[in-house]
C-alpha positions as a printed NumPy array, in Angstrom:
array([[ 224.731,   42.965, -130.398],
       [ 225.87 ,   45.259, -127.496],
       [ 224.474,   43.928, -123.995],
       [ 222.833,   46.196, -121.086],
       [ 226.562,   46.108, -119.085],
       [ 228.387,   47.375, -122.402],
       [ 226.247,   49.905, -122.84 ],
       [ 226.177,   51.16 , -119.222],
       [ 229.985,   51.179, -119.254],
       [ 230.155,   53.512, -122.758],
       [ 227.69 ,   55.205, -121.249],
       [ 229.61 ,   55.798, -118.16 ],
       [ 232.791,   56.924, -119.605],
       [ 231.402,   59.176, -121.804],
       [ 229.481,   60.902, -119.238],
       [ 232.681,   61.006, -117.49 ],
       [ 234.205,   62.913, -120.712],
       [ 231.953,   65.145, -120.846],
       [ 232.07 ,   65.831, -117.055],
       [ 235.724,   66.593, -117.163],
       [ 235.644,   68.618, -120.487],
       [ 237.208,   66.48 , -123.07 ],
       [ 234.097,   66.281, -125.011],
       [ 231.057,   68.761, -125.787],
       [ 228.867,   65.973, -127.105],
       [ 228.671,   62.204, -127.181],
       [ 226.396,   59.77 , -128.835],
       [ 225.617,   56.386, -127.269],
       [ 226.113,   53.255, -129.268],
       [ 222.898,   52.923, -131.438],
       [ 219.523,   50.712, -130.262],
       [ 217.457,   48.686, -132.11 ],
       [ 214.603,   50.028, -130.793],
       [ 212.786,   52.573, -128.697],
       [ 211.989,   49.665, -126.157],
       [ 215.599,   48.502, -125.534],
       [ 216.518,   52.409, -125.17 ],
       [ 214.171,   52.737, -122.471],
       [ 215.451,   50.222, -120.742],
       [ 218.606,   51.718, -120.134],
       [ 217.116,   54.922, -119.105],
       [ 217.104,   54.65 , -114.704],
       [ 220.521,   54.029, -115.569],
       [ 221.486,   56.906, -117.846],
       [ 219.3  ,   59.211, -115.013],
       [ 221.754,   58.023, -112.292],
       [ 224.329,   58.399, -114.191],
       [ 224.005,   61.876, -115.699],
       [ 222.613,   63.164, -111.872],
       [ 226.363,   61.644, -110.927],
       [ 228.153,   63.88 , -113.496],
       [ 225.787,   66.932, -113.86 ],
       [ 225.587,   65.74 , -117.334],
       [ 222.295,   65.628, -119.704],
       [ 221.246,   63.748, -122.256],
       [ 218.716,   64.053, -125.48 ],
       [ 216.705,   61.118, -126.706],
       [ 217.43 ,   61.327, -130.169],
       [ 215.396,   59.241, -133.143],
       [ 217.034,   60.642, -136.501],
       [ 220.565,   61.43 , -135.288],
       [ 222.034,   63.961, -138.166],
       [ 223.361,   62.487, -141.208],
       [ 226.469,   63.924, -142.683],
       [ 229.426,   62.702, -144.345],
       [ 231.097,   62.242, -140.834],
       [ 229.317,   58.282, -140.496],
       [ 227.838,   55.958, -142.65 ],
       [ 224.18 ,   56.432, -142.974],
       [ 223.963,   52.615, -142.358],
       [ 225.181,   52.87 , -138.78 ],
       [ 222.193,   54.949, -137.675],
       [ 219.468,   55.092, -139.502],
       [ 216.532,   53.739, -138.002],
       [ 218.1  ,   53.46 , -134.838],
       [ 217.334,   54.758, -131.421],
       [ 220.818,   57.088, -129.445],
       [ 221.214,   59.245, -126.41 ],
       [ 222.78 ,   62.496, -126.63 ],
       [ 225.133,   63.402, -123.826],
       [ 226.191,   66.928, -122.912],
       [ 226.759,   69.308, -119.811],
       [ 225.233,   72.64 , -120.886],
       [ 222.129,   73.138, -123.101],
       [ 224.347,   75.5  , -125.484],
       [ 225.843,   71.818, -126.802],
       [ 222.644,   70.642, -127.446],
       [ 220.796,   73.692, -129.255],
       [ 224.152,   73.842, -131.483],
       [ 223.608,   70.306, -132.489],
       [ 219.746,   70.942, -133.071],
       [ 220.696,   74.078, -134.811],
       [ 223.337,   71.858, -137.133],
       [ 220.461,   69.58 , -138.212],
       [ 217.885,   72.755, -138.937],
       [ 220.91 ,   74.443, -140.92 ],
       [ 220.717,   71.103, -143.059],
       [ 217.584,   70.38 , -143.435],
       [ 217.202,   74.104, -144.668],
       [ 219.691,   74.274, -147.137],
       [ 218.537,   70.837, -148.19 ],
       [ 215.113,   72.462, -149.522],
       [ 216.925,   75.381, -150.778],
       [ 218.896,   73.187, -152.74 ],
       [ 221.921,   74.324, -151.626],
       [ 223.008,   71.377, -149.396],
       [ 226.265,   70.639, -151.781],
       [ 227.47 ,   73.765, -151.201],
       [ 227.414,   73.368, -146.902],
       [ 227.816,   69.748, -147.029],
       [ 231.093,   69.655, -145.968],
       [ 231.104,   72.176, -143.493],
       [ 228.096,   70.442, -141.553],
       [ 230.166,   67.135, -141.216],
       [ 233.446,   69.074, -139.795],
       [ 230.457,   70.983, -137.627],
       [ 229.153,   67.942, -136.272],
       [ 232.691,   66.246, -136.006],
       [ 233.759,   69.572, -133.734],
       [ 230.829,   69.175, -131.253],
       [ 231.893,   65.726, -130.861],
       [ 235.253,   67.377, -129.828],
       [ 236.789,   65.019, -132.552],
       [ 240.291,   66.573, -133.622],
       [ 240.454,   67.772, -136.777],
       [ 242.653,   65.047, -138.839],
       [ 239.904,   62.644, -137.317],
       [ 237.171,   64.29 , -138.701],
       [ 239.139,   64.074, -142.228],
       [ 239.848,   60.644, -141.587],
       [ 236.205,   59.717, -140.476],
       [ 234.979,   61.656, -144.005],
       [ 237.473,   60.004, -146.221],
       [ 236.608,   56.397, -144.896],
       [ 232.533,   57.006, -145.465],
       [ 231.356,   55.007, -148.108],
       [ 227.973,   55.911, -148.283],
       [ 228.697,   59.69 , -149.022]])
């Protein structure tokens, strides 16, 4: 179980990442609940006013092949960005799925929305192919 100072120093750094333009996007570790998330929130305010950074309360972070299911679902994240672009890609990524889901054409995309997602995190590329081969729950 992560404590309150762990998560304020991910949440730091990755702010700081973000800030310098190493990363696009960054997800927070995940929290149990909506109540524990809210409790970090003064901090992630102060934090993203430091580093002209945003964030996104997000409930159903996208699923793709990048992570396990497991590790998110039903758990509470944070988006972190600096420019709204970031975030209405990553919105965009999970409409784009969710469509071709009731098209039933998801097989044919499925890939190409986990490298997506994996290239907003501004993962490199053999990470991304490392992070898909090692997912289990494909």
């Amino acid at each position: 179980m992560h404590t309150y100072d762990y998560h304020c120093g991910v949440i730091d750094a990755f702010n700081e990442m973000i800030a310098s333009g190493v990363k696009r996007l960054a997800l927070s570790h995940p929290f149990e609940s909506n109540e524990e998330r809210q409790q970090i929130l003064p901090f992630v305010e102060q934090i993203c006013a430091e580093y002209h950074t945003m964030y996104y309360l997000e409930d159903r972070l996208l699923k793709s092949d990048l992570f396990p299911a497991s590790a998110h679902e039903g758990k509470y994240m944070i988006l972190f960005y600096q420019d709204e672009k970031t975030l209405q890609d990553y919105l965009l990524l999970k409409q784009v799925k969710a469509e071709a889901i009731r098209r039933r054409e998801y097989a044919s995309v499925r890939m190409a929305i986990a490298y997506r997602f994996g290239e907003l995190l501004s993962y490199p590329q053999k990470q991304i192919e490392r992070l898909i081969a090692e997912n289990k729950e494909k």
